[in-house]
C-alpha positions, 0 to 999 in steps of 0.5 A: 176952073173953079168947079174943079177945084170944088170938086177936089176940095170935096174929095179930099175932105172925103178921104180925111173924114175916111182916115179919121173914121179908121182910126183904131180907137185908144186901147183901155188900160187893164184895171190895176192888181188889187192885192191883200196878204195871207194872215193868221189870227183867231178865227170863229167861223160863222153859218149865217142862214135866215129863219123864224121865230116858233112856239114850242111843242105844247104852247098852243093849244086848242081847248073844247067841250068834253060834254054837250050843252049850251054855252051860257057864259064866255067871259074871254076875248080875243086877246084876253091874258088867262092863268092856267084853271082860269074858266074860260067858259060855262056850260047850262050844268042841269042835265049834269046835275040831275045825273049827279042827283040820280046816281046819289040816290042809287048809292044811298039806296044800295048802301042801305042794301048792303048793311040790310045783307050783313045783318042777314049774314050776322043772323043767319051766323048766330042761328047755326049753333042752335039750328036755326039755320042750315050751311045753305042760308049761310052761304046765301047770306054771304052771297048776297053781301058780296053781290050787294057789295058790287052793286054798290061799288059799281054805283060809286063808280056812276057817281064819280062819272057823273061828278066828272060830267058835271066838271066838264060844264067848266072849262078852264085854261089848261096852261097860262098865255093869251087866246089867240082866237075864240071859235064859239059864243054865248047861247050857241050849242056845242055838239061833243061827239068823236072830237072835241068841239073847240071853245078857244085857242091859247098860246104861251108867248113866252115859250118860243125857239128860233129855228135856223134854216141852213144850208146843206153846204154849212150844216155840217160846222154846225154842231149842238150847244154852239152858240147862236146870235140873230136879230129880227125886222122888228129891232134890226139893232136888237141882238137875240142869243141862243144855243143850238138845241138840236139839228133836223135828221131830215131835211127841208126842200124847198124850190130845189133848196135843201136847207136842215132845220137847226132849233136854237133856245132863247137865252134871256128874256123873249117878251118881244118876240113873236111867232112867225118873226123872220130872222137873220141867224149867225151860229158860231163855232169854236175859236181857233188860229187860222191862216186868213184871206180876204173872200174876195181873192177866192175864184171858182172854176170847173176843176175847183177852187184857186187863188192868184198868188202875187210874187215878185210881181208875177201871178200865179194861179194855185188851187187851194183848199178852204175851211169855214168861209165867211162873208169877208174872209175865207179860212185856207187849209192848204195851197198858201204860207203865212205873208203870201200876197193875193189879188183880191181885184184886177184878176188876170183871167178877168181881163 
């Protein structure tokens, strides 16, 4: 007896634990409607995009030799601060200066020439009246100033050249800035054949522009002369200003990213900026009144752009057509009035 009541307890104990595991669980309750109204008020739209901080065209460059030599003095490094005809190097001038000495002498020499030719030319003039001399000396005599007179041109023409060559052995800053590397040292030999050997670098700091990197989609709001705001790693509460230079005819792609190169100039001072800095670019466009909505209530789908529109507590779903967008609000051109209510949360197709 008492093993069939064992047995009956264990089976009902069986069929509750089946009635408790078939229970349908507690059905969750839709997230509540989060609604936000339609607005109209001053809107500037904004193109964010990132980019970085460049030297601009002329602001680096490369200083070399023109002539050969051996580098006797180097007063600059790495670092150094130059002002524009600043010597930055020296090179051994005896060569060049033997040059200039020779090409002196072969002046002087013709010059002397030449007034020897002239007093010929004068002579053979003043024996002609009394038949001293015949049309033929004279004409030799005038020929013979007028090749004397070449010679000595082209002899001034080598000195300057050798005055040039000697001037190359200085080599001076050609603009103000800092060098940014050294390629050369004291007591090395620089060979100037079909390209410059190169001494130094130098770059001006101060000569700089902000180049925003913005997306096909947004390049079209932005315009020349807009005005831009960005700000850098360095000083993320430091606001930069600048206006828009110039938009690149062509684009940049980069790993299937099609971004335009907008150049932005520097307003103020750019002491603290330096090339290669990232930065966070925000361009503005020209003030105007908009009908508004949060950027959270637009939705997406495969036949394009829509809102739900809240009314008399009943959702609706009406396409829309939207301007600038930005990261909290979005500009409507068509599809909503002024005070339409709009979910922004607990979308009906999200349940």
């Amino acid at each position: 007896m008492k093993a069939i009541l064992l047995i009956a307890t264990i089976a009902a104990g069986t069929a509750g634990s089946a009635l408790i595991l078939r229970r349908p669980a507690a059905a969750t309750s839709p997230a509540p409607p989060q609604v936000a109204v339609v607005t109209e008020r001053d809107f500037t739209p904004q193109v964010l995009a990132t980019g970085f901080i460049r030297l601009l065209p002329g602001a680096r460059i490369a200083v070399g030799a023109r002539v050969s030599g051996v580098v006797v003095s180097l007063p600059v490094t790495q670092g150094s601060r130059v002002a524009q005809n600043d010597v930055i190097a020296r090179l051994d001038d005896r060569e060049a200066r033997s040059r200039l000495a020779q090409a002196d002498a072969a002046l002087a020499e013709l010059d002397a020439a030449l007034r020897q030719r002239e007093d010929d030319l004068r002579r053979a003039e003043s024996l002609r009246s009394a038949g001293g001399s015949t049309e033929q000396d004279i004409l030799n005599a005038r020929t013979g100033v007028t090749t004397a007179r070449a010679r000595l041109e082209g002899a001034r023409a080598t000195r300057e050249l050798a005055l040039l060559q000697l001037d190359y052995t200085v080599i001076r800053a050609p603009i103000s800035g800092v060098v940014a590397s050294v390629s050369t040292q004291e007591g090395e030999t620089v060979a100037a054949s079909l390209a410059a050997p190169t001494f130094v670098t130098l770059l001006d700091p101060t000569r700089i522009e902000c180049v925003a990197l913005v997306d096909e989609t947004d390049i079209g709001r932005v315009r020349v002369k807009d005005s831009a705001e960005f700000t850098v790693d360095a000083w993320p509460g430091r606001v930069f200003r600048g206006v828009v230079m110039s938009i690149a005819p062509d684009a940049t792609i980069s790993g299937g990213v099609v971004d335009y190169e907008v150049r932005v100039r520097i307003a103020g001072p750019v002491g603290d900026l330096k090339p290669q800095m990232t930065a966070s670019v925000s361009i503005g466009g020209v003030s105007r009144r908009a009908l508004l909505v949060p950027t959270t209530a637009v939705r997406q789908s495969a036949v394009g752009t829509y809102v739900w529109r809240l009314k008399a507590g009943v959702s609706a779903r009406v396409p829309v057509v939207l301007g600038a967008r930005q990261p909290d609000v979005t500009e409507l051109k068509s599809g909503l009035s002024l005070g339409d209510s709009v979910l922004t949360g607990g979308f009906p197709d999200a349940r």
